[in-house]
C-alpha positions as CSV (number, residue, x, y, z in Angstrom):
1,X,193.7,205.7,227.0
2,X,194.1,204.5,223.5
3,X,196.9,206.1,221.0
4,X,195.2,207.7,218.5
5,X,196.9,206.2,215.3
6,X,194.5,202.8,216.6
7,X,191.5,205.4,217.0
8,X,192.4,207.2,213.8
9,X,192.7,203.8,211.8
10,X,189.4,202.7,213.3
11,X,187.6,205.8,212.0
12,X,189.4,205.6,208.4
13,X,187.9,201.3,208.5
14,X,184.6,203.0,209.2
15,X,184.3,205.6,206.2
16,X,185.6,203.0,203.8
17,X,182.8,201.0,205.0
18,X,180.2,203.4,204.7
19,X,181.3,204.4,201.2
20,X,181.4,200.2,200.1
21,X,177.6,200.5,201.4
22,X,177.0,203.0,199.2
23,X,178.3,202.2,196.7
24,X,176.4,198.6,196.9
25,X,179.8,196.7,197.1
26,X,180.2,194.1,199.6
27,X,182.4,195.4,202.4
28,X,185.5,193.2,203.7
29,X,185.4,192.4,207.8
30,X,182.5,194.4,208.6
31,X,182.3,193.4,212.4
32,X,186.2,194.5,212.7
33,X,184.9,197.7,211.6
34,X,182.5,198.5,213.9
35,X,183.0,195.9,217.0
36,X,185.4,198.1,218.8
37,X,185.0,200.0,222.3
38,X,184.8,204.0,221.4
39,X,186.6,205.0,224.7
40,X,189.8,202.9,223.8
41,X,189.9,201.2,220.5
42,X,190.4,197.6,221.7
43,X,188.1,195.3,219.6
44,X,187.9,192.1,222.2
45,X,185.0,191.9,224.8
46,X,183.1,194.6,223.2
47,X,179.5,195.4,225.0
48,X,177.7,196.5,222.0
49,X,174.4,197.7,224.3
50,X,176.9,200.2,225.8
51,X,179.8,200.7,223.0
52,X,182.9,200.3,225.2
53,X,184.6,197.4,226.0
54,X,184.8,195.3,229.0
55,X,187.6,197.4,230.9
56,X,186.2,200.8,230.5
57,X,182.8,199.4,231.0
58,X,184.1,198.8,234.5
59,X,185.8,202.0,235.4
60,X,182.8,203.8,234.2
61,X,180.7,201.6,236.2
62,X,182.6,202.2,239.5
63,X,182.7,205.6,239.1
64,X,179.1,206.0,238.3
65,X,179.3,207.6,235.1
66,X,176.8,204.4,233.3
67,X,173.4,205.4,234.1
68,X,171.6,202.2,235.5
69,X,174.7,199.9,236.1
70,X,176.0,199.5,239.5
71,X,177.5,196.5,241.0
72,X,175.3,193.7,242.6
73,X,177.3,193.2,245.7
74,X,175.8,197.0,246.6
C-alpha cells in the first residue's frame, strides 16, 4: 500500500490546484496533480478510465473486485 505522506502530498497538489482554478491563475503541472492511481499514489502507468494504476488494476482484476474486467485467457 502506499505511505501516506505520498498520499497526503498528493491530496495537498490537488487543493492548490483547485484553488489556482478558482482563482483563474494558471496552475503549474496539472497532469502530475491528478495522473496518479488513488489506491497507491504511484503516478506512472496510470488507467485514467479506472483511476488506479497498472499494478493495482491487476490485483483487483484477479480478485474480481473490477466489475466487467476479467482476463482473456478465461
Amino acid at each position: 500500500m502506499a505511505r501516506k505522506s505520498k498520499i497526503a502530498k498528493v491530496n495537498k497538489l490537488k487543493k492548490r490546484f483547485l484553488q489556482a482554478i478558482k482563482d483563474w491563475r494558471k496552475p503549474k503541472f496539472a497532469t502530475k496533480v491528478f495522473n496518479c492511481c488513488s489506491v497507491c499514489g504511484r503516478t506512472r502507468w496510470y488507467l485514467w478510465k479506472f483511476d488506479i494504476c497498472r499494478i493495482c488494476f491487476r490485483e483487483k482484476a484477479n480478485a474480481w473486485e473490477l466489475a466487467w474486467v476479467r482476463k482473456s485467457s478465461w
